[in-house]
PyMOL CGO cylinders between C-alpha atoms (Angstrom):
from pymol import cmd
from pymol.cgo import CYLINDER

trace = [
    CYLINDER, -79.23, 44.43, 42.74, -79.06, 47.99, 43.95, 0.3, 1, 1, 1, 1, 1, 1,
    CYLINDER, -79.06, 47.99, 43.95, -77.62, 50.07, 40.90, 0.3, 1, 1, 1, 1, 1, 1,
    CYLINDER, -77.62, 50.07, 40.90, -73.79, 52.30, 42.27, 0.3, 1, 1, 1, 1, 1, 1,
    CYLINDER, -73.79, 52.30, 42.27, -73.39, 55.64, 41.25, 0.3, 1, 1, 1, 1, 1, 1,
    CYLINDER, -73.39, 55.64, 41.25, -71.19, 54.76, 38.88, 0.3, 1, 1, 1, 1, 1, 1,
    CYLINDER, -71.19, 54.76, 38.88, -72.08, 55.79, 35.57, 0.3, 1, 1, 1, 1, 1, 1,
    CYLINDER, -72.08, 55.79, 35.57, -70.36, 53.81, 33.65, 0.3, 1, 1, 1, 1, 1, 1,
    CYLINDER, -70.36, 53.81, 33.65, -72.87, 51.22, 35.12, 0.3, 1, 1, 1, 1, 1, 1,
    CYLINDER, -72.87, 51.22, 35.12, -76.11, 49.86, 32.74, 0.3, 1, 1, 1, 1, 1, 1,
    CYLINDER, -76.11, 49.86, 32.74, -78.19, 50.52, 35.45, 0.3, 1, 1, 1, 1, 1, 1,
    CYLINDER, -78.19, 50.52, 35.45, -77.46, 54.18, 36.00, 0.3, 1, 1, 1, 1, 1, 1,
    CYLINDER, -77.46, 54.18, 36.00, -77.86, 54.49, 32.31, 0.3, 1, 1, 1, 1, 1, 1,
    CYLINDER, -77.86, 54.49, 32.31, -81.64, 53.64, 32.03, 0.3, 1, 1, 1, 1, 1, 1,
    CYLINDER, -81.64, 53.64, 32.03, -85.00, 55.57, 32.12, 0.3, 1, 1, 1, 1, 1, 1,
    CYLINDER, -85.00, 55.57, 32.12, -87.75, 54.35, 33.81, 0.3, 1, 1, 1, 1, 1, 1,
    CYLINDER, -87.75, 54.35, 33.81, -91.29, 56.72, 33.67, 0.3, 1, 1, 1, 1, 1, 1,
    CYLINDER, -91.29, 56.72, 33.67, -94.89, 55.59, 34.86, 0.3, 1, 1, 1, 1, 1, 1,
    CYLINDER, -94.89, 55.59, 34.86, -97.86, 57.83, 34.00, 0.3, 1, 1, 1, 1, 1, 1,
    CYLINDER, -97.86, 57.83, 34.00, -101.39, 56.79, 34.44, 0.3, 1, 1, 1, 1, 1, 1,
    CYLINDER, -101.39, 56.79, 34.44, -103.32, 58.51, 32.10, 0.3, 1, 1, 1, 1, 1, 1,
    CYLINDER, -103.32, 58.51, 32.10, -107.48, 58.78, 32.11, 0.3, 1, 1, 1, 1, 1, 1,
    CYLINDER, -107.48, 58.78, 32.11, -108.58, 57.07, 28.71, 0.3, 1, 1, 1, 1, 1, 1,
    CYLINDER, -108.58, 57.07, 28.71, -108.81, 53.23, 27.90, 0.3, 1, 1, 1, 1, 1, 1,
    CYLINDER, -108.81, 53.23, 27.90, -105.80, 51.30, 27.23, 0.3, 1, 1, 1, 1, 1, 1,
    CYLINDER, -105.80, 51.30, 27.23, -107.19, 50.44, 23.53, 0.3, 1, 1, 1, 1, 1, 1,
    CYLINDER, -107.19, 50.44, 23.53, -106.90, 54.54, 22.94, 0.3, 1, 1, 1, 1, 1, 1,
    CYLINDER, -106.90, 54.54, 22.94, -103.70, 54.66, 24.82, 0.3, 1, 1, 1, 1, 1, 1,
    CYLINDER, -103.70, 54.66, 24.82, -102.25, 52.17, 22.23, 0.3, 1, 1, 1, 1, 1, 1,
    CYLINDER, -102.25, 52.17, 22.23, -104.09, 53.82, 19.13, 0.3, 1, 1, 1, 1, 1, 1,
    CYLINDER, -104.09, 53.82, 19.13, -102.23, 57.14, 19.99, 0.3, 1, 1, 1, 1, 1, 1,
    CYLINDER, -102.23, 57.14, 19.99, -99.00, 56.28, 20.25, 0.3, 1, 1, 1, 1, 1, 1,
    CYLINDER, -99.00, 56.28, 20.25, -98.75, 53.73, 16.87, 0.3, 1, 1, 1, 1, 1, 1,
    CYLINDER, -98.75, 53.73, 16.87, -100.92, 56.53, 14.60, 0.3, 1, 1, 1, 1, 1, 1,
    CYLINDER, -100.92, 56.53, 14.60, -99.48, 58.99, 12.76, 0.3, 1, 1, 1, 1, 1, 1,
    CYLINDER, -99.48, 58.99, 12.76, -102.66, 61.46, 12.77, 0.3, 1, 1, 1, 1, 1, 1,
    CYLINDER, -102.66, 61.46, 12.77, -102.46, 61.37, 16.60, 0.3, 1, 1, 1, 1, 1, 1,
    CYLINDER, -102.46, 61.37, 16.60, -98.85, 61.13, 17.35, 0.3, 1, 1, 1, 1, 1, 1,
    CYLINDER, -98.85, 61.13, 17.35, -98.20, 64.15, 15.72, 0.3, 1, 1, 1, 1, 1, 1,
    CYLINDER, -98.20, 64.15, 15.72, -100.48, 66.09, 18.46, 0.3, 1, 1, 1, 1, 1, 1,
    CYLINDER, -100.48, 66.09, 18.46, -98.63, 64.98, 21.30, 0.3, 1, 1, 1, 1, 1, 1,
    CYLINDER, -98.63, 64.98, 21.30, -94.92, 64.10, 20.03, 0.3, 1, 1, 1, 1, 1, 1,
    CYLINDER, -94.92, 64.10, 20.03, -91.50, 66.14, 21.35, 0.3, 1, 1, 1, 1, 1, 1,
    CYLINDER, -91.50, 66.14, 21.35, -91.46, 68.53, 24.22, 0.3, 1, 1, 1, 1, 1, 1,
    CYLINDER, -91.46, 68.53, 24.22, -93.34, 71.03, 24.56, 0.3, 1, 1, 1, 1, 1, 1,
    CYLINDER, -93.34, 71.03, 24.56, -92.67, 74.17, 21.66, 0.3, 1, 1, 1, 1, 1, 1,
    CYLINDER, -92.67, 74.17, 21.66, -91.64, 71.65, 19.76, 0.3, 1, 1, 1, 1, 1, 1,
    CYLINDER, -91.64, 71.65, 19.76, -93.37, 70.84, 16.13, 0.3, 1, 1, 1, 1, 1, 1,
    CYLINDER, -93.37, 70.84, 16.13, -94.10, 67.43, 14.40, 0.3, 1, 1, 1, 1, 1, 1,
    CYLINDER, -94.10, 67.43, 14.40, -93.36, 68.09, 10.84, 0.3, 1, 1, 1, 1, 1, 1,
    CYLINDER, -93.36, 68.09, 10.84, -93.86, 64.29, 9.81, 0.3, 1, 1, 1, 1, 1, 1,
    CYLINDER, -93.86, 64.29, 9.81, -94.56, 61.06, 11.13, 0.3, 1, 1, 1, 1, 1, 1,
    CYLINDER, -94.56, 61.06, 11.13, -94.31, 57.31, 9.28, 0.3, 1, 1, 1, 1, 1, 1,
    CYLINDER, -94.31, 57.31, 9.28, -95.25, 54.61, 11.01, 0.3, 1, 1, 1, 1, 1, 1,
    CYLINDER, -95.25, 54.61, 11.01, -94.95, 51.03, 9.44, 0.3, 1, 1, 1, 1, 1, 1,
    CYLINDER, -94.95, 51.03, 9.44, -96.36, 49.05, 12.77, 0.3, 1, 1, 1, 1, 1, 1,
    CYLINDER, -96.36, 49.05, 12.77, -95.10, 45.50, 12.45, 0.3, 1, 1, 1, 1, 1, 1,
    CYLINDER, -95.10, 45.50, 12.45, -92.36, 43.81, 14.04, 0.3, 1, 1, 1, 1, 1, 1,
    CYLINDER, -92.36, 43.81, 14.04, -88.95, 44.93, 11.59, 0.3, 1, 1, 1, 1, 1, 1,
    CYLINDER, -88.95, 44.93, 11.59, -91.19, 47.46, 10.61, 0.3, 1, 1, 1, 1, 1, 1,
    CYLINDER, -91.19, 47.46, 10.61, -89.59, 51.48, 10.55, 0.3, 1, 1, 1, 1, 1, 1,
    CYLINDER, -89.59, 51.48, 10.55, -90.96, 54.69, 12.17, 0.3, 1, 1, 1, 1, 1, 1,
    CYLINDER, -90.96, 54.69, 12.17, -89.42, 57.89, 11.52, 0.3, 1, 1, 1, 1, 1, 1,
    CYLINDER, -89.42, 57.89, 11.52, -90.69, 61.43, 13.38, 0.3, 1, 1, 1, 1, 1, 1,
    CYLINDER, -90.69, 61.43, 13.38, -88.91, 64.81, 12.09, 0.3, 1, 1, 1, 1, 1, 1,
    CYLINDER, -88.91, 64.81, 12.09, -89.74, 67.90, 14.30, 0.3, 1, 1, 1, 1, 1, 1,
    CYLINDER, -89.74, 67.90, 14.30, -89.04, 71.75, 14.06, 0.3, 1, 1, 1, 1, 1, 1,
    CYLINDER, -89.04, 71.75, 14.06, -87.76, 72.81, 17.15, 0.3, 1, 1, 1, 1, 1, 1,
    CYLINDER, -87.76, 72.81, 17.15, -88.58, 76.49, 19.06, 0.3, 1, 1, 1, 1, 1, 1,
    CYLINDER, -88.58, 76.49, 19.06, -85.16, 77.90, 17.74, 0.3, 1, 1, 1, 1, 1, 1,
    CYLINDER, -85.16, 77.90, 17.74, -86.26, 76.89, 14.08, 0.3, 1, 1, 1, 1, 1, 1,
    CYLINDER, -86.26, 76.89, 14.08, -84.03, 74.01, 13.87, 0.3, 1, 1, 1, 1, 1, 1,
    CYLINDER, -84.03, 74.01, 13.87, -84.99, 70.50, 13.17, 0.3, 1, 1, 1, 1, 1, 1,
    CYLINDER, -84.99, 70.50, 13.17, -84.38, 66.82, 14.02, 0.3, 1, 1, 1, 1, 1, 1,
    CYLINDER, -84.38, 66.82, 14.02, -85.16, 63.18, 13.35, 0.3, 1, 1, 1, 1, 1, 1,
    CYLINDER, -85.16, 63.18, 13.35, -85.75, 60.25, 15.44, 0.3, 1, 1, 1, 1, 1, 1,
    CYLINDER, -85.75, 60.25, 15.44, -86.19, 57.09, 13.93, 0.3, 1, 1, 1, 1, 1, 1,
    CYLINDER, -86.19, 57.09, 13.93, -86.18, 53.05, 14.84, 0.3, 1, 1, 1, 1, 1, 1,
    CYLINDER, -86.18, 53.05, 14.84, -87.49, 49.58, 14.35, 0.3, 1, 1, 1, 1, 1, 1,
    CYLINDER, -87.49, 49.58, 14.35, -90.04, 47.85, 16.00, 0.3, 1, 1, 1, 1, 1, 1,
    CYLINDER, -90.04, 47.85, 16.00, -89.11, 44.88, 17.52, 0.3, 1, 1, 1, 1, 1, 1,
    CYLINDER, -89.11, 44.88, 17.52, -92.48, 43.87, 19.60, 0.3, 1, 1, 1, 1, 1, 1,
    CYLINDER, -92.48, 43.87, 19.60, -95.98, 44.26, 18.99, 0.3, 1, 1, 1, 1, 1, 1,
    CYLINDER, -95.98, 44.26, 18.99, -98.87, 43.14, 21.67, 0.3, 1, 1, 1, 1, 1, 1,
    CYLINDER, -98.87, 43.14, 21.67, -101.89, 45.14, 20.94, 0.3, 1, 1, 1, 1, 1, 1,
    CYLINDER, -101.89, 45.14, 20.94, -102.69, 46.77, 23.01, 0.3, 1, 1, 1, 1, 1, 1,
    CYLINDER, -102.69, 46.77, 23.01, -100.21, 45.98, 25.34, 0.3, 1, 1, 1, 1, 1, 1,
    CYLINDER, -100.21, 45.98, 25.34, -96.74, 46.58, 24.57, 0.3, 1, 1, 1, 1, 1, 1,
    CYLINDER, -96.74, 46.58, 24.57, -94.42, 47.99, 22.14, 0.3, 1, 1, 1, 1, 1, 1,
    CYLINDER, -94.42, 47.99, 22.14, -90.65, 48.01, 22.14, 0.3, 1, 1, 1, 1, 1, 1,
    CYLINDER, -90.65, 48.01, 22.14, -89.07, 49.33, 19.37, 0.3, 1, 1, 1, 1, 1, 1,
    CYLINDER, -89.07, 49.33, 19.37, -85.51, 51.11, 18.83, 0.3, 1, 1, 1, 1, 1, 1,
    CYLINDER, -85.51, 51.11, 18.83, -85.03, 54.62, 19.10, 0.3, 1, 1, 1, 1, 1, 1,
    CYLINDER, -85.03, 54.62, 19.10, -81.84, 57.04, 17.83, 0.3, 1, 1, 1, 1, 1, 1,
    CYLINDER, -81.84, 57.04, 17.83, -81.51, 60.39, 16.48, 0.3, 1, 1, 1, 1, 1, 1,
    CYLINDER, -81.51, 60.39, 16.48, -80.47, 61.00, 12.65, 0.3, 1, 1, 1, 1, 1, 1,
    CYLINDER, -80.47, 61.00, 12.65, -77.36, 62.91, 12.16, 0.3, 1, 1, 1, 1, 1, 1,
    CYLINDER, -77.36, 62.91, 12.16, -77.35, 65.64, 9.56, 0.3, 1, 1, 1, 1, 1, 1,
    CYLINDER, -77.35, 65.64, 9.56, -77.07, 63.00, 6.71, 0.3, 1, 1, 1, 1, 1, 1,
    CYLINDER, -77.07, 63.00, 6.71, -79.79, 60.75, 7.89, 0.3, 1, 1, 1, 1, 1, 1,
    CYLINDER, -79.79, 60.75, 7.89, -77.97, 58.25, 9.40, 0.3, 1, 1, 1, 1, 1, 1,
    CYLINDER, -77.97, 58.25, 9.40, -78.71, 56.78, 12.72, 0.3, 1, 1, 1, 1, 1, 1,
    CYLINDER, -78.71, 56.78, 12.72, -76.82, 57.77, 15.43, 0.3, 1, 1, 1, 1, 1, 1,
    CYLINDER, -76.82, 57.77, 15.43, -76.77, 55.40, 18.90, 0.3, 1, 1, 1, 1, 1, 1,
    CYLINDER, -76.77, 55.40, 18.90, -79.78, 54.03, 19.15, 0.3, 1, 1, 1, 1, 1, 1,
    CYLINDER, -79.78, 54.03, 19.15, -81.33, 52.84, 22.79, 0.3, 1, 1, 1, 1, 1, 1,
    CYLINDER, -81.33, 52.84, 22.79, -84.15, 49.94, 23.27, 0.3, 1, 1, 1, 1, 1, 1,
    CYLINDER, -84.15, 49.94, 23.27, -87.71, 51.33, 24.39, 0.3, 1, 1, 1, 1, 1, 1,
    CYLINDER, -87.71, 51.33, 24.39, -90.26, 49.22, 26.00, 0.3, 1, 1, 1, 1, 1, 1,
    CYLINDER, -90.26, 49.22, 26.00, -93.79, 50.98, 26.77, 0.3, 1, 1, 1, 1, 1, 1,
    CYLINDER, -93.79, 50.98, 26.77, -96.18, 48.67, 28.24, 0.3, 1, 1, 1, 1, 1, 1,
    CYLINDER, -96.18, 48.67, 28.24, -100.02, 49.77, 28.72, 0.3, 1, 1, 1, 1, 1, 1,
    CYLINDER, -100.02, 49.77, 28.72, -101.62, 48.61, 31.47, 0.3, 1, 1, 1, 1, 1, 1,
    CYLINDER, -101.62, 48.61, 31.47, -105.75, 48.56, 32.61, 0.3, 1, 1, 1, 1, 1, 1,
    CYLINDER, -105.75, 48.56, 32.61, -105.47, 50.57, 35.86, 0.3, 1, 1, 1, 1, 1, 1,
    CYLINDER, -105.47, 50.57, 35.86, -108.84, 51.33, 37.54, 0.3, 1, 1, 1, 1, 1, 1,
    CYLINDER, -108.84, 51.33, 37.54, -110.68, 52.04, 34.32, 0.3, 1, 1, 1, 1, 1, 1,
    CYLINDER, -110.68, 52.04, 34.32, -107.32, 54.39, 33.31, 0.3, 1, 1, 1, 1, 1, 1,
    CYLINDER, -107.32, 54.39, 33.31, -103.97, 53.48, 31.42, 0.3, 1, 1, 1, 1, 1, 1,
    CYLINDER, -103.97, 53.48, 31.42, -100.99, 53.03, 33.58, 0.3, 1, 1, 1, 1, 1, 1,
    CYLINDER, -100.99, 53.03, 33.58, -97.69, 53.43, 30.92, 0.3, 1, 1, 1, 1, 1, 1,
    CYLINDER, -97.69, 53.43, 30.92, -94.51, 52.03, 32.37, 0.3, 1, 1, 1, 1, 1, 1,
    CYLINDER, -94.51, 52.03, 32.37, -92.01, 53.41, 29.76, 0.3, 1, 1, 1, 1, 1, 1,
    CYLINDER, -92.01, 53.41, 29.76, -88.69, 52.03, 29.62, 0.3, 1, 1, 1, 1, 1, 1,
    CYLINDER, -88.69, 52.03, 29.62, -85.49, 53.42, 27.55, 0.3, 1, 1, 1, 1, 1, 1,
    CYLINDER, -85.49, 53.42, 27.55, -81.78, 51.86, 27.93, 0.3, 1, 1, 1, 1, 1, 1,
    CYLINDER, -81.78, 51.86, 27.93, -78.83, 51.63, 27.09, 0.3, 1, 1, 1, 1, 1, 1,
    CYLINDER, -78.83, 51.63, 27.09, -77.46, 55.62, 26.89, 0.3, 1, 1, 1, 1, 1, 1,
    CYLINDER, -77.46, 55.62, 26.89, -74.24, 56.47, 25.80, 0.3, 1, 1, 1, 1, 1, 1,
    CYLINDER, -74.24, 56.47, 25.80, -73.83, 58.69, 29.46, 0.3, 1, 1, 1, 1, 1, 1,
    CYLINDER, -73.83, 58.69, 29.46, -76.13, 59.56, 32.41, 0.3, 1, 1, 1, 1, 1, 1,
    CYLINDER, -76.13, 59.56, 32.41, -75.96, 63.11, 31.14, 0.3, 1, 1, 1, 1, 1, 1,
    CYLINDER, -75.96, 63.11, 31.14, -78.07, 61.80, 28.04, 0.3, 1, 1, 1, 1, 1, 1,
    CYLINDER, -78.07, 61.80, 28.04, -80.38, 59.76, 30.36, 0.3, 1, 1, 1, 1, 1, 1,
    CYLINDER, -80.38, 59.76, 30.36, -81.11, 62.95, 32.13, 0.3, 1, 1, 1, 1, 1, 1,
    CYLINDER, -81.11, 62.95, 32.13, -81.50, 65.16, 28.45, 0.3, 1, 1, 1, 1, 1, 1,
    CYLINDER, -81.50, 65.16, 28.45, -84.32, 62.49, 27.80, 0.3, 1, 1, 1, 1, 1, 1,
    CYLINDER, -84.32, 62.49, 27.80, -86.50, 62.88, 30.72, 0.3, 1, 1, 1, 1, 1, 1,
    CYLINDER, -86.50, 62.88, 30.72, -87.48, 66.08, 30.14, 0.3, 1, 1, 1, 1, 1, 1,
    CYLINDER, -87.48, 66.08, 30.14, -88.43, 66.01, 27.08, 0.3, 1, 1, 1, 1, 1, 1,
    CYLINDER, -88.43, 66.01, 27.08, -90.17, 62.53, 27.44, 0.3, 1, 1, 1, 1, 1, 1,
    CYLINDER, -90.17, 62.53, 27.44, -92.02, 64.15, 30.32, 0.3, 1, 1, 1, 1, 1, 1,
    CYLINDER, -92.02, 64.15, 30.32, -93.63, 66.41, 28.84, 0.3, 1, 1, 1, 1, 1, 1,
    CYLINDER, -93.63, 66.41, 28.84, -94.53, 64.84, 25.59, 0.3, 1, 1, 1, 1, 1, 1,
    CYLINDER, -94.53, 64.84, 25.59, -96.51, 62.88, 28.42, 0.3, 1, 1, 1, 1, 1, 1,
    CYLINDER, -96.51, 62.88, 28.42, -97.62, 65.81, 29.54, 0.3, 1, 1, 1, 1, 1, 1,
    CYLINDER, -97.62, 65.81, 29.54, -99.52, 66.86, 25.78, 0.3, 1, 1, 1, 1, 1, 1,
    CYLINDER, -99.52, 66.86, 25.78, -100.67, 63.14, 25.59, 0.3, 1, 1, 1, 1, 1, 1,
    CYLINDER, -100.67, 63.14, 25.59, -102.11, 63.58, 28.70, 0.3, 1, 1, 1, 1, 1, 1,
    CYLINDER, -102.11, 63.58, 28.70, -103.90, 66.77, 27.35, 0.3, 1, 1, 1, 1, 1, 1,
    CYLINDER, -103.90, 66.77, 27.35, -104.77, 65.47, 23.92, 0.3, 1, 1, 1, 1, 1, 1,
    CYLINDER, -104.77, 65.47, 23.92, -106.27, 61.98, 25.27, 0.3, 1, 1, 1, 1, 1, 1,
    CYLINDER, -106.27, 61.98, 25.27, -108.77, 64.84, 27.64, 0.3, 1, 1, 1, 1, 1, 1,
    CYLINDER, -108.77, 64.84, 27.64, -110.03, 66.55, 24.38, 0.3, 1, 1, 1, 1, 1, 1,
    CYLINDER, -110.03, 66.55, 24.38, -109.66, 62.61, 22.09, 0.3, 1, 1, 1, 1, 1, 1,
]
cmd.load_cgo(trace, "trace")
């Protein structure tokens, strides 16, 4: 099923990134569900990783604050829902208002793949609220990519 440009449709309404990145899948995995390393790579670019919890089992929380380049800061927070090490994750992800609750939270599946003696990451975020929040989010996934990419060189 081809998705319409509606974007009221699911479909339009999802976020689909592959990256291949040069370490072993085992490292891959160990970066993204640590603490210690997360906060090297985490957020867009300028952006600063004030804290990260992790509690990696399935109903388990994660919570990441972050100082932004203007000064400001955010949370994102979720549950994980699936753990296959060092295979998958899918856990929820939404942003905290300014009272710490959760706002709308979308479903994120990264799967790690052995690729050639590399990591091939299919990362996979849906439902948003509005294309216009799909399109906010692959920026700033990209180039948190981007630093993982850089930080797995110098792991």
């Amino acid at each position: 099923m081809t998705p319409t440009t509606d974007p009221k449709d699911p479909a339009n309404r999802e976020l689909v990134i592959s990256r291949v990145f040069d370490a072993p899948r085992a490292l891959v995995f160990k970066v993204w569900t640590q603490p210690q390393y997360i906060r090297h790579w985490w957020g867009p670019r300028g952006y600063t990783t004030l804290s990260c919890e992790i509690d990696l089992r399935p109903g388990g929380a994660w919570r990441v604050e972050s100082r932004h380049t203007d000064g400001s800061k955010t949370a994102e927070q979720g549950v994980f829902r699936e753990i296959v090490e060092p295979e998958r994750l899918v856990f929820t992800h939404g942003w905290e208002s300014e009272t710490g609750k959760p706002g709308s939270e979308t479903l994120v599946t990264a799967t790690f793949a052995e690729h050639e003696g590399k990591t091939k990451l299919t990362f996979h975020q849906a439902v948003f609220n509005s294309v216009e929040i799909r399109d906010g989010h692959v920026e700033g996934w990209n180039q948190s990519f981007d630093m993982l990419a850089e930080y797995l060189a110098n792991v």
